[in-house]
C-alpha positions as CSV (number, residue, x, y, z in Angstrom):
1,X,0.0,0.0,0.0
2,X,1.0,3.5,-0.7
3,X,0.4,6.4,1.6
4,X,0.1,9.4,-1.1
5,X,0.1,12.4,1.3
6,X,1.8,12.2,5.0
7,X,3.3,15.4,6.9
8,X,5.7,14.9,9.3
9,X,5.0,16.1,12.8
10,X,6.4,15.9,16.3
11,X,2.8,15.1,17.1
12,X,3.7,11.7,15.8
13,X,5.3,9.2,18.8
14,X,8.5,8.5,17.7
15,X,9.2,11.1,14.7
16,X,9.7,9.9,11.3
17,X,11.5,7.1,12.5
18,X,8.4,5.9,14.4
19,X,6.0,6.6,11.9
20,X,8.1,4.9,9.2
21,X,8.2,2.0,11.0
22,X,4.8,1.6,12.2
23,X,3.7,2.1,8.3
24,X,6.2,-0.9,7.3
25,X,4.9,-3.3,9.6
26,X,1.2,-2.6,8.7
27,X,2.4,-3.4,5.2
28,X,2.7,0.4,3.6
29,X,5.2,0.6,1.3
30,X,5.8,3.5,0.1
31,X,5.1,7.0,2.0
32,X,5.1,10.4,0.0
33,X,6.5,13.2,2.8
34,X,4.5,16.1,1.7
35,X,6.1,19.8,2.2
36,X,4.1,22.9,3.0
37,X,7.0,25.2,3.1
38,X,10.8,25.4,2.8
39,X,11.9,24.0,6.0
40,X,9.4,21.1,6.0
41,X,10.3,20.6,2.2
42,X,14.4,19.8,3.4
43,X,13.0,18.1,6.3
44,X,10.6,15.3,4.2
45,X,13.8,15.5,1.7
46,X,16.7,14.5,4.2
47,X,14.1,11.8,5.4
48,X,13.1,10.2,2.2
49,X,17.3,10.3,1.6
50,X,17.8,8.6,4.6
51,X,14.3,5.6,4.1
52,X,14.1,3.2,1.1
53,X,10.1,3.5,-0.4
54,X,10.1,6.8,1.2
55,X,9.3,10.1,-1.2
56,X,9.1,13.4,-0.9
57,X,7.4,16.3,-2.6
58,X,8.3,20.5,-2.0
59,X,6.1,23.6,-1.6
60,X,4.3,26.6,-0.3
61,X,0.9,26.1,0.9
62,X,-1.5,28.7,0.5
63,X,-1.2,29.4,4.0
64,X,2.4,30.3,4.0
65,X,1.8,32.4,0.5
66,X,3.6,35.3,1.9
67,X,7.0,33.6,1.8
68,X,6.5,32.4,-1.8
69,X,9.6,34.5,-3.5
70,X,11.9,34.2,-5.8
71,X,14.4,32.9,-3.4
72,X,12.0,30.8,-2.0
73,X,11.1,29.5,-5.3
74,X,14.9,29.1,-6.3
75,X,15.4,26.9,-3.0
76,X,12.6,24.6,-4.2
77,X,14.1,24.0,-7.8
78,X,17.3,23.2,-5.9
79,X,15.3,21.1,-3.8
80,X,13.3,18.8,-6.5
81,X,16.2,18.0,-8.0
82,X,17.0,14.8,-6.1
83,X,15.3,11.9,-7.7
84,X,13.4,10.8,-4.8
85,X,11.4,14.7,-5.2
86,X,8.1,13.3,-6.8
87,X,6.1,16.6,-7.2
88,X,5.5,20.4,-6.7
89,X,3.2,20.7,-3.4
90,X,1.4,21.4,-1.7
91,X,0.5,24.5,-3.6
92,X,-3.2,25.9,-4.2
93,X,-5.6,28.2,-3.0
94,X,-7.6,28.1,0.7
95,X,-10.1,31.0,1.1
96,X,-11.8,29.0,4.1
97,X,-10.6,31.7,6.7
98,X,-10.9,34.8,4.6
99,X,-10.0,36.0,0.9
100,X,-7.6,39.3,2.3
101,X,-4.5,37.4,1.1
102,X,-7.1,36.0,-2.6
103,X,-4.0,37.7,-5.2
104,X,-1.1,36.7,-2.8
105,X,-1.9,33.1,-2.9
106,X,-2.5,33.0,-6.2
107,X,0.3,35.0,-7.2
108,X,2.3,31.9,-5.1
109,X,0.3,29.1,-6.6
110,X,0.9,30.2,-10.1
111,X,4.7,30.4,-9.8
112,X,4.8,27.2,-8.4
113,X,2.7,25.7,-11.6
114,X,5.6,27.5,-13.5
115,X,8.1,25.7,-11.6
116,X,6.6,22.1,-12.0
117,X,6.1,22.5,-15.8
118,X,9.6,23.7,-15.6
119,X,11.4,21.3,-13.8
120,X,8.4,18.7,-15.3
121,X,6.9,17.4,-12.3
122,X,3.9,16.5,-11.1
123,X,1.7,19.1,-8.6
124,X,0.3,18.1,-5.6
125,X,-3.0,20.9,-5.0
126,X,-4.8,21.9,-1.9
127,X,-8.1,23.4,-2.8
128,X,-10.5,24.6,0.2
129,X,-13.6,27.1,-1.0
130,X,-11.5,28.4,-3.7
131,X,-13.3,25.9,-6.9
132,X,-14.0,28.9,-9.2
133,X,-10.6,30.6,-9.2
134,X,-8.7,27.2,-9.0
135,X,-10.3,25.6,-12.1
136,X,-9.6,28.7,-13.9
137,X,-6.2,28.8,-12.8
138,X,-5.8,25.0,-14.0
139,X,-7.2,25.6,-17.4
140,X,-4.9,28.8,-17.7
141,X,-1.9,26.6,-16.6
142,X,-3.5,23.2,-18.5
143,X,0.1,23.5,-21.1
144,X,2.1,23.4,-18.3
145,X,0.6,20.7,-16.2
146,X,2.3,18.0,-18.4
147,X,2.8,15.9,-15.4
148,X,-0.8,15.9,-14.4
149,X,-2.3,17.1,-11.0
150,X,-3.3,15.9,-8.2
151,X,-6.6,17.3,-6.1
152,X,-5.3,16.3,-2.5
153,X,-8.1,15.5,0.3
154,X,-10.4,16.0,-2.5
155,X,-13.8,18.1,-0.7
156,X,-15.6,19.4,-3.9
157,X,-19.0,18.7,-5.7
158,X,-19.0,15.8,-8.5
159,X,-19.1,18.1,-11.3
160,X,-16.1,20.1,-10.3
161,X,-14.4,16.5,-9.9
162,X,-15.8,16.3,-14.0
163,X,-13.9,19.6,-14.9
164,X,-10.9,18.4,-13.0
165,X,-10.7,15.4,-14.6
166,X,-10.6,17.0,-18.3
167,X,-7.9,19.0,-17.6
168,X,-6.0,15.4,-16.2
169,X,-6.7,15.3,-12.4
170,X,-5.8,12.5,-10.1
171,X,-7.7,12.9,-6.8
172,X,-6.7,11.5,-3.3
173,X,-9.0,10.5,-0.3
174,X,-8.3,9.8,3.2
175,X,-9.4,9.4,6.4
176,X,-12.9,11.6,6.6
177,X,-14.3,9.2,4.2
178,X,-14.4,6.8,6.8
179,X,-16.3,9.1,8.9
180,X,-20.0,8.2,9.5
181,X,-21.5,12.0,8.1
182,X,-18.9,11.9,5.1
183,X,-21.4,11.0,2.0
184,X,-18.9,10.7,-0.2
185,X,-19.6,8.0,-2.3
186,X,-21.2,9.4,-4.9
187,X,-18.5,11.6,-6.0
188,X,-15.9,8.7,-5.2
189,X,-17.7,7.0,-7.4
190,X,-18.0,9.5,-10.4
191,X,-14.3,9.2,-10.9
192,X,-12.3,6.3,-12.6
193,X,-11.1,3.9,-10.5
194,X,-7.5,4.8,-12.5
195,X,-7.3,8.1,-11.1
196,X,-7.4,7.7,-7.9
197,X,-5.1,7.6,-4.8
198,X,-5.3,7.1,-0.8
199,X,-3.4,9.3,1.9
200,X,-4.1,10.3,5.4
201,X,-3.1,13.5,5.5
202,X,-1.4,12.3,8.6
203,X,-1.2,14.1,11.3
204,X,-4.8,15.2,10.4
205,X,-7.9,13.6,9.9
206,X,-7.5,10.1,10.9
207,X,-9.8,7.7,10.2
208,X,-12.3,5.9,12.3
209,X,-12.0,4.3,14.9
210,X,-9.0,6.3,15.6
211,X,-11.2,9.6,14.9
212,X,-9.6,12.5,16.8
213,X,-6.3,10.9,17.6
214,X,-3.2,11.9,16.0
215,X,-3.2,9.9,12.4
216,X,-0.4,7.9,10.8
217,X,0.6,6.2,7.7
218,X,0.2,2.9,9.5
219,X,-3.5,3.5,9.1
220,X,-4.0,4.1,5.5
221,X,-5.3,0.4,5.4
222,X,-8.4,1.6,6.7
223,X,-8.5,4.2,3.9
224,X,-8.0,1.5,1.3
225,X,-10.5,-0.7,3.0
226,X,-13.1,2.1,2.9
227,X,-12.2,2.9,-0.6
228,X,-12.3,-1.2,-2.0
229,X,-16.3,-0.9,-0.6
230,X,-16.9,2.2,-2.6
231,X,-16.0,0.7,-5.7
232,X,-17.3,-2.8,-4.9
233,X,-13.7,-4.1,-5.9
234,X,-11.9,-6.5,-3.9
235,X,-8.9,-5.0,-1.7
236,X,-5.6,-6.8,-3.8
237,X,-7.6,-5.2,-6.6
238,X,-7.6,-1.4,-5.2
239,X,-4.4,-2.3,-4.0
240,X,-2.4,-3.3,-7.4
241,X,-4.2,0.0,-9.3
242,X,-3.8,2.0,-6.9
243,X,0.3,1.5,-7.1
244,X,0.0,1.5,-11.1
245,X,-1.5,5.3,-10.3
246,X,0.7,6.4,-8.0
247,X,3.6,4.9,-10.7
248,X,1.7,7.0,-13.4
249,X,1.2,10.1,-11.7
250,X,4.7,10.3,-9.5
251,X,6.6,8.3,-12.2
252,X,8.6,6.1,-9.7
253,X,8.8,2.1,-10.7
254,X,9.2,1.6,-7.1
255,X,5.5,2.0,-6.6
256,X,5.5,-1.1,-9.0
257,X,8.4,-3.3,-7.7
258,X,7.8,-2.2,-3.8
């Protein structure tokens, strides 16, 4: 099993040693260390160095927008240039506390595209409440997205999920669509069982029954588990096309051999 999105965190007992471990013995092969700014970029990096199946993507989350310069933007070209750097992210837009900072992020979302079609990766997006200026955005930047796109903890309606997936989106689900309220199926189901990943977001959002406890890689089984029922496709089933995604879309044969 693949987790497609984890965060380090000193929440996490036992660091990214722990966490590593844990996910190994629950059968997770490969991890994706996902950065939301500089420092956690070189962080996930000197990990994944230092881990066989472990991967690591750079970038500025919305939230950190402000910091997006050039310099900062130079730093994560030098960055991806290792081959275990799978992907720009995670960029995008988040206008669920407010829209003061609307031009800033997108300002810092749109360099980042730049950089992925220029170093050709793959882009790892966060999209909260922001579906109108991020499909836009995408279809502006559709040229340079020759890696494809992923829509992290995918939240949005099934038709935006439609545009998305014309303009070559993967999408990832975790953890909340284990939750009992989620009602998610639907739009799980709308998308091709080939474009589709599993993460946990981890420390966030873990999935039931571990619901409000601090989330790990070791649980993405229960992800996978939840997602096999959606389909109505058995788990080694989910399991082998998920890894021929994640192979697709991050372009590592490890994902394959693993």
């Amino acid at each position: 099993m693949i987790d497609s999105h984890a965060h380090l965190s000193p929440r996490i007992e036992g660091g990214a040693q722990g966490l590593i471990s844990r996910a190994k013995e629950g059968g997770v092969k490969n991890i994706i260390l996902v950065g939301y700014n500089v420092e956690s970029s070189f962080e996930g990096k000197a990990v994944a160095l230092q881990n066989d199946g472990v991967f690591y993507t750079a970038g500025i989350h919305p939230s950190d927008c402000q910091y997006a310069d050039n310099s900062a933007i130079d730093q994560l070209f030098e960055l991806l240039k290792s081959e275990k750097g799978v992907a720009v992210g995670e960029i995008g837009l988040d206008y669920y506390y407010g829209k003061d900072n609307k031009s800033e992020q997108i300002k810092a979302f749109e360099k980042q595209l730049e950089l992925a079609s220029k170093i050709n990766l793959s882009v790892v997006i966060h999209s909260r409440d922001a579906t109108g200026d991020m499909t836009a955005i995408l279809q502006n930047y559709a040229s340079s997205l020759k890696k494809g796109f992923l829509m992290h903890c995918y939240s949005e309606s099934k038709e935006s999920a439609q545009k998305y997936l014309e303009l070559g989106a993967y999408f990832a689900f975790g953890g909340a669509i284990t939750f009992k309220n989620a009602k998610k199926e639907d739009i799980i189901k709308s998308i091709p069982l080939n474009r589709v990943l599993c993460e946990t977001d981890c420390p966030y959002m873990a999935p039931v029954p571990y619901r409000g406890n601090v989330n790990e890689s070791s649980y993405i089984p229960l992800v996978y588990n939840k997602m096999a029922d959606t389909y109505g496709v058995g788990l080694e089933q989910l399991v082998l096309q998920i890894r021929d995604n994640a192979y697709r879309f991050f372009g590592k044969k490890e994902f394959i051999e693993g």
